[in-house]
C-alpha positions in Angstrom: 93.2 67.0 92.3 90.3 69.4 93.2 88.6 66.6 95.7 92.3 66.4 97.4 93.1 70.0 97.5 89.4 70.3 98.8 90.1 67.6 101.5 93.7 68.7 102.9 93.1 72.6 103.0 90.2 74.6 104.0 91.9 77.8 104.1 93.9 79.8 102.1 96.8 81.6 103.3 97.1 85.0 105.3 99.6 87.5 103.9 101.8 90.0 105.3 99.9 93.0 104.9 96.1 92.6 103.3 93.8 90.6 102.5 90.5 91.6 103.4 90.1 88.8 106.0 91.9 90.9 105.9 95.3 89.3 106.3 96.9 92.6 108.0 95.4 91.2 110.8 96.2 87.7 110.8 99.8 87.0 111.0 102.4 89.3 108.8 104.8 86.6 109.5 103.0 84.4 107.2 102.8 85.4 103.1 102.9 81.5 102.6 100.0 80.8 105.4 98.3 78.1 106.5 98.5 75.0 103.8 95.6 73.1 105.2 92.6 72.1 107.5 92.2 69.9 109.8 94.8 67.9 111.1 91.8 65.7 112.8 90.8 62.4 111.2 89.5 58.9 111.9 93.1 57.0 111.8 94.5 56.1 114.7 97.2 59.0 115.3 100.7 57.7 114.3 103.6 56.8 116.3 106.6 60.0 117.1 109.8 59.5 115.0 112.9 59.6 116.6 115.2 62.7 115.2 117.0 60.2 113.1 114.0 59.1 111.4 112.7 62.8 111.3 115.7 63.7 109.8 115.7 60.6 107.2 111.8 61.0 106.2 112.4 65.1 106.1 115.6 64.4 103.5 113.4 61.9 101.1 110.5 64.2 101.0 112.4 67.0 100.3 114.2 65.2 97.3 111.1 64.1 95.6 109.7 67.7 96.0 112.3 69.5 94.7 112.4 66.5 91.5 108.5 67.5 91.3 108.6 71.1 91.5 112.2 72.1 90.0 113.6 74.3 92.7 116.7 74.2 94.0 117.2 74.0 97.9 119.6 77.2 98.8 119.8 76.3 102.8 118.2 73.6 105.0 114.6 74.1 106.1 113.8 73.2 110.0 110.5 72.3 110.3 108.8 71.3 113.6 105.6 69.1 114.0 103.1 70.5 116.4 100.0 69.7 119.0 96.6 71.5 118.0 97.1 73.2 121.0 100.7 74.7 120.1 99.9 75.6 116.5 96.9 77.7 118.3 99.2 79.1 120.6 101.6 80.2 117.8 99.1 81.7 115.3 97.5 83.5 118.3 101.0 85.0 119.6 101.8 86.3 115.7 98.3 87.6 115.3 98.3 89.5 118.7 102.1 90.8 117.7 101.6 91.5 114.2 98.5 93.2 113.9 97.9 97.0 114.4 94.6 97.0 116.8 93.5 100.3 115.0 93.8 98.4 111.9 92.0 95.2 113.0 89.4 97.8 114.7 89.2 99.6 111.5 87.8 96.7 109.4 85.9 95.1 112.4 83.7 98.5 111.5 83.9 98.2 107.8 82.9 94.4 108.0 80.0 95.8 110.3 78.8 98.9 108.0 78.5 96.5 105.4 76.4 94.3 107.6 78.2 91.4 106.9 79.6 91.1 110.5 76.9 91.1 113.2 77.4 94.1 115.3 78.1 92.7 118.5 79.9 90.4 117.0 84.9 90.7 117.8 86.7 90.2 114.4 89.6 89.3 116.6 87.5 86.3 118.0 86.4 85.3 114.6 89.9 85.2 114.0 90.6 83.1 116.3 87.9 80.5 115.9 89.1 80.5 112.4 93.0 80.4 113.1 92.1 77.2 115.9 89.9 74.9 113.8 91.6 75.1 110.8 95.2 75.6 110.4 97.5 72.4 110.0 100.5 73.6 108.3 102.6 76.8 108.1 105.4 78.4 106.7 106.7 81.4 108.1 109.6 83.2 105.9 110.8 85.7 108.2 112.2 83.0 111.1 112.4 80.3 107.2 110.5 77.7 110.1 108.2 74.8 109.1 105.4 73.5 111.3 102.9 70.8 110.7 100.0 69.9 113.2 100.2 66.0 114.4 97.8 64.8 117.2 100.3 62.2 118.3 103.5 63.8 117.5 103.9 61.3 114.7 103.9 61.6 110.7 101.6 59.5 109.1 100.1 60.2 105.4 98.6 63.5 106.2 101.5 65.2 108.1 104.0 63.8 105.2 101.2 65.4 102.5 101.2 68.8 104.8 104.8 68.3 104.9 105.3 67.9 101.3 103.5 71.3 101.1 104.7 73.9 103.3 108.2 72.3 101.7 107.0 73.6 98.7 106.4 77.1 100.1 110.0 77.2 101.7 111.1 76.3 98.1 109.4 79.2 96.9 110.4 81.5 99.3 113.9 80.4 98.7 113.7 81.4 95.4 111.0 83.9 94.8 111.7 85.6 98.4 107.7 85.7 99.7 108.3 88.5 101.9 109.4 91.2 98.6 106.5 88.6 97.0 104.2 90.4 99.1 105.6 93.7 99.8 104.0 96.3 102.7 102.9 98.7 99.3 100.3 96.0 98.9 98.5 96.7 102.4 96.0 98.3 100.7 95.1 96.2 97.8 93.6 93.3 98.9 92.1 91.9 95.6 95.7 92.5 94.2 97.2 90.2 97.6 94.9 87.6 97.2 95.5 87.3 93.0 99.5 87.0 94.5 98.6 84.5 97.3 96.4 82.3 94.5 99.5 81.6 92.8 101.4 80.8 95.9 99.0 78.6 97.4 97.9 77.3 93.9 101.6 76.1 92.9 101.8 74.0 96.5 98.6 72.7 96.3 99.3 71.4 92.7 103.1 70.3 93.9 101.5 68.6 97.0 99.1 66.5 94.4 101.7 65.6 92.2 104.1 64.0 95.3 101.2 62.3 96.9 100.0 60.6 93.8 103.3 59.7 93.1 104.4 58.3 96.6 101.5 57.1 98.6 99.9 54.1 98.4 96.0 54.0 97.7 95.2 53.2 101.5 97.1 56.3 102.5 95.1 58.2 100.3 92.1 57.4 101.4 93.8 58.4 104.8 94.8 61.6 103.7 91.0 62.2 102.5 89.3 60.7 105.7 91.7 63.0 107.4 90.6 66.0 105.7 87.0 65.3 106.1 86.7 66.9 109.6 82.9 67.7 110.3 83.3 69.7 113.3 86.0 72.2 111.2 83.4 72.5 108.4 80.8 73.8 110.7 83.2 76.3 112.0 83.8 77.2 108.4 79.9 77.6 108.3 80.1 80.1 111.3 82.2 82.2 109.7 80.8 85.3 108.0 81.3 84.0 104.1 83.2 87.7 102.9 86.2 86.8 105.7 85.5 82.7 105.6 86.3 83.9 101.4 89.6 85.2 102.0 91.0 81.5 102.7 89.1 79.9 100.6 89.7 81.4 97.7 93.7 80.5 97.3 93.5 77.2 98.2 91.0 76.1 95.8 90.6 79.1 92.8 94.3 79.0 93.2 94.7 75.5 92.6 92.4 75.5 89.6 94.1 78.3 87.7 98.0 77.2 88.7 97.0 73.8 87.5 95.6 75.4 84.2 98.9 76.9 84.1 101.3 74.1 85.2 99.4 71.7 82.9 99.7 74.0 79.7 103.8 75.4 80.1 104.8 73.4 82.8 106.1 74.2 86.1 108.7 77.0 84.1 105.3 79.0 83.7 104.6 78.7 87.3 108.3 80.3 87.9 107.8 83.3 85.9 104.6 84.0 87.1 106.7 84.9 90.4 108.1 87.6 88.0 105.3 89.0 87.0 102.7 88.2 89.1 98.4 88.5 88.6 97.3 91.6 89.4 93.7 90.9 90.1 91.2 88.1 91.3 89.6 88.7 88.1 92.5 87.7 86.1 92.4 84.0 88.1 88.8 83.3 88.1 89.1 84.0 84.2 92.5 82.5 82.9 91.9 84.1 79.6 92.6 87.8 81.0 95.6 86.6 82.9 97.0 85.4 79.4 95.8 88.9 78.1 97.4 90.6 80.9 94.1 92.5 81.7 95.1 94.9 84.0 92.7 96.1 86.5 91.5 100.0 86.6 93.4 102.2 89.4 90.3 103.7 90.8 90.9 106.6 92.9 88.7 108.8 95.7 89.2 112.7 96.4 92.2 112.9 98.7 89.8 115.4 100.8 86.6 113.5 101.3 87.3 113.8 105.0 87.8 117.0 105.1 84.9 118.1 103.2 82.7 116.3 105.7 83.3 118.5 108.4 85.7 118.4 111.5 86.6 115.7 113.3 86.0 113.0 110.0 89.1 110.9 109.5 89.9 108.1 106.7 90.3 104.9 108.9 91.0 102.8 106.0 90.7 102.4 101.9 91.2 99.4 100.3 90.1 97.2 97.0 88.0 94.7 96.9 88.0 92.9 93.6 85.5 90.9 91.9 86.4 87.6 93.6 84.8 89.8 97.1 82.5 91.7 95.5 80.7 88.2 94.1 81.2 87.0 97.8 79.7 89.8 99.3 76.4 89.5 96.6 76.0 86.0 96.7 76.8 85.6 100.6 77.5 82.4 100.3 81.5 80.4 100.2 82.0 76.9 98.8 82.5 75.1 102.3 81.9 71.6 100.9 81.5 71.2 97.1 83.5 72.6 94.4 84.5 76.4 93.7 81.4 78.1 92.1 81.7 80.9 89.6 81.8 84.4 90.4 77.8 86.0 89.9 77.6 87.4 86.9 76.8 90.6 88.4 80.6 90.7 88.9 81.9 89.5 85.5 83.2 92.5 83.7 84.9 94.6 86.6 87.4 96.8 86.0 88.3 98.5 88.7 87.5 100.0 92.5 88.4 101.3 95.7 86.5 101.6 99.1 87.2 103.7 102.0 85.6 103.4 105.5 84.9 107.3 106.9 85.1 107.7 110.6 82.7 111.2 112.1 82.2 112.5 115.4 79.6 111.3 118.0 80.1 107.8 116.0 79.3 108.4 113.0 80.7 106.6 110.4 80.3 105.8 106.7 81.3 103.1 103.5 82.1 104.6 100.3 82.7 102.3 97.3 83.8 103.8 93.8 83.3 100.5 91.5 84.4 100.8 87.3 82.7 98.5 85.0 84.0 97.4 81.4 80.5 98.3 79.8 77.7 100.2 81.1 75.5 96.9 80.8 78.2 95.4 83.2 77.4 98.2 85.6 73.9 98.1 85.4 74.1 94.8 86.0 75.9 95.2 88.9 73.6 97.5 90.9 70.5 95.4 90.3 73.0 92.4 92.3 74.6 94.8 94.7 71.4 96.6 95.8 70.1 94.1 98.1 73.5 93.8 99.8 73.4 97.7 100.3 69.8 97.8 101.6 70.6 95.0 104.4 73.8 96.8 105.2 74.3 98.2 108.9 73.3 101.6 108.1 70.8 102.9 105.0 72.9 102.6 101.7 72.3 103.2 98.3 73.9 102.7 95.0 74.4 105.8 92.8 75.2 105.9 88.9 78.5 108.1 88.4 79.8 109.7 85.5 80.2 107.7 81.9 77.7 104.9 82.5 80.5 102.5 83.8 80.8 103.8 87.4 78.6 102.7 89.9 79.0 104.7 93.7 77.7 102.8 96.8 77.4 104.8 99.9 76.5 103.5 103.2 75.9 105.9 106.3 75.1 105.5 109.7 72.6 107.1 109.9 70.4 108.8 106.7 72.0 112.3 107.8 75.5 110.5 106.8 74.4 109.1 104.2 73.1 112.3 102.8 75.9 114.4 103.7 78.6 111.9 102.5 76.5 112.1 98.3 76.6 115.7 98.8 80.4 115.5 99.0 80.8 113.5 96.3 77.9 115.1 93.8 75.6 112.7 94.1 72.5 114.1 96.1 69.7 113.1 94.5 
């Protein structure tokens, strides 16, 4: 399931408001997102369908979905199949009308104080390098539209395994509404949005498995897998800084691993009322065991006046929560492009809590404040001796500072060492 999941999507899924690829500023009008990379393969691309046989191949896939998975259908689904070219075009059109530019602006120069974005280097164009090479499916709830890529205009065994997919997500949003799934209090809580979008993703991938080992033939199989073994969409996934490349990664295949752990031990009922009382965390899907517990995260706050104790003409231009699924990313620097999901570093393992807010000062100063909770004090010790060489190669000077208790950890990250300075001093920790 893993090697098929790994083969048929590369990406995870943008949401309507935040994850910290973030997903505010890829396209709001997709909480469902993209099901899989790339639509390219070695098999010859099949003959179009007349609307007839469309409509007849749509019908029997939808049946042996909805027999799989256990949804109802509430009202037809229209789903359209797509050149490269007009899937680009689409994704591109939402992402230009959906996102706020301040906002995409805003973490282009968190991504940059944190030195894992090269400074001359456009989040919107990594965006779209990302959105073009590896999107081959979508579901979009607020227009309830379908679309899967097809070179020829035809559905062979990848489009009908795509298909089978983003039907799944339409099921879903039928009956879970994924708009109120994902709901514009979330914008910023990123960890908390991608814990949501793991189960959404993970519950199609694992549906998608299920109908294509049940109705395709071992040849198309192997089709399926040749076609989602595109070299030239890996490499792109290589380009990709790995703490944004992360954000789609990490539904698609932690998301697959934990809903599977799920479906596999309640059965798809499980899967349902996790809709109703969603993960909170990353944490609580890259260790089952505190999703069962219901380990809730720590709400980790910053003083409401931190701007305004810096001085005129400082402004909050965003605050957000990482979780430990990006703050492992962000130590290890590295995404699982090719091979299975890795586990978090266990510099990470035993977070409770943070929150991270990106200071914008006169004459362009700027600065990256992190306020991180551990569960022990070993946990946080632990974590500055992994964190500190990410801090030190940021795009400013940084340092990590103990708080109070033995379990906080502050990272502060200036743009230049008179920021840096004067941002400690704010919060008490000079020296």
């Amino acid at each position: 399931m893993l090697a098929l999941a790994l083969a048929t999507a590369g990406c995870g899924s943008p949401t309507p408001s935040g994850t910290v690829v973030p997903s505010q500023a890829l396209p709001s009008a997709t909480p469902s997102g993209p099901s899989a990379i790339p639509s390219a393969g070695p098999s010859p691309a099949p003959s179009p369908l007349s609307s007839a046989e469309l409509a007849a191949l749509y019908s029997e896939i939808n049946g042996q979905v909805r027999n799989i998975r256990g949804l109802a259908e509430k009202s037809p689904t229209q789903p359209a199949i797509l050149s490269p070219e007009q899937m680009t075009e689409l994704l591109t059109k939402q992402l230009n009308e959906e996102t706020p530019p301040a906002l995409l602006s805003a973490y282009e120069r968190m991504y940059h104080g944190l030195g894992v974005l090269p400074k001359d280097a456009k989040l919107s164009a990594v965006f779209g390098e990302l959105l073009e090479s590896q999107v081959a499916g979508l579901y979009v709830p607020t227009d309830k539209k379908l679309y899967v890529v097809s070179k020829g205009g035809g559905i062979g065994p990848l489009e009908k395994v795509l298909y089978s997919h983003e039907y799944t997500h339409a099921l879903q949003d039928q009956n879970f509404d994924l708009i109120k799934y994902q709901p514009d209090s979330l914008a910023d809580q990123s960890d908390r949005q991608l814990a949501r979008q793991a189960l959404v993703e993970g519950d199609a991938y694992v549906t998608m498995t299920y109908w294509l080992q049940q109705h395709l033939s071992p040849g198309d199989m192997g089709a399926v897998i040749g076609g989602g073994s595109d070299a030239e969409a890996q490499e792109v996934l290589k380009r990709i800084p790995p703490l944004i490349a992360s954000q789609i990664l990490f539904a698609a295949l932690e998301g697959t691993i934990w809903a599977l752990g799920v479906q596999l031990k309640s059965g798809f009922p499980a899967i349902d009322a996790a809709f109703a009382d969603p993960p909170d965390s990353t944490e609580q899907i890259l260790h089952p065991e505190k999703w069962a517990s219901r380990e809730a995260p720590i709400v980790v706050e910053l003083p409401s006046d931190l701007a305004s104790k810096l001085g005129a003409g400082w402004s909050v231009g965003l605050q957000d929560t990482f979780g430990e699924h990006q703050l492992g990313v962000w130590i290890t620097g590295a995404v699982p492009t090719g091979g299975l999901p890795t586990p978090p570093p266990a510099a990470v393992v035993g977070w409770g809590g943070d929150r991270m807010a990106l200071l914008d000062g006169p004459d362009g100063a700027w600065a990256v404040v992190f306020r991180t909770e551990w569960d022990t004090d070993a946990d946080a010790a632990e974590f500055e001796t992994g964190i500190t060489p990410r801090v030190e190669a940021a795009g400013g000077p940084g340092r990590v500072l103990p708080g109070e208790g033995g379990r906080v950890r502050w990272i502060v990250i200036g743009s230049d060492d008179a920021t840096l300075n004067a941002v400690a001093g704010v919060l008490g920790l000079a020296g």
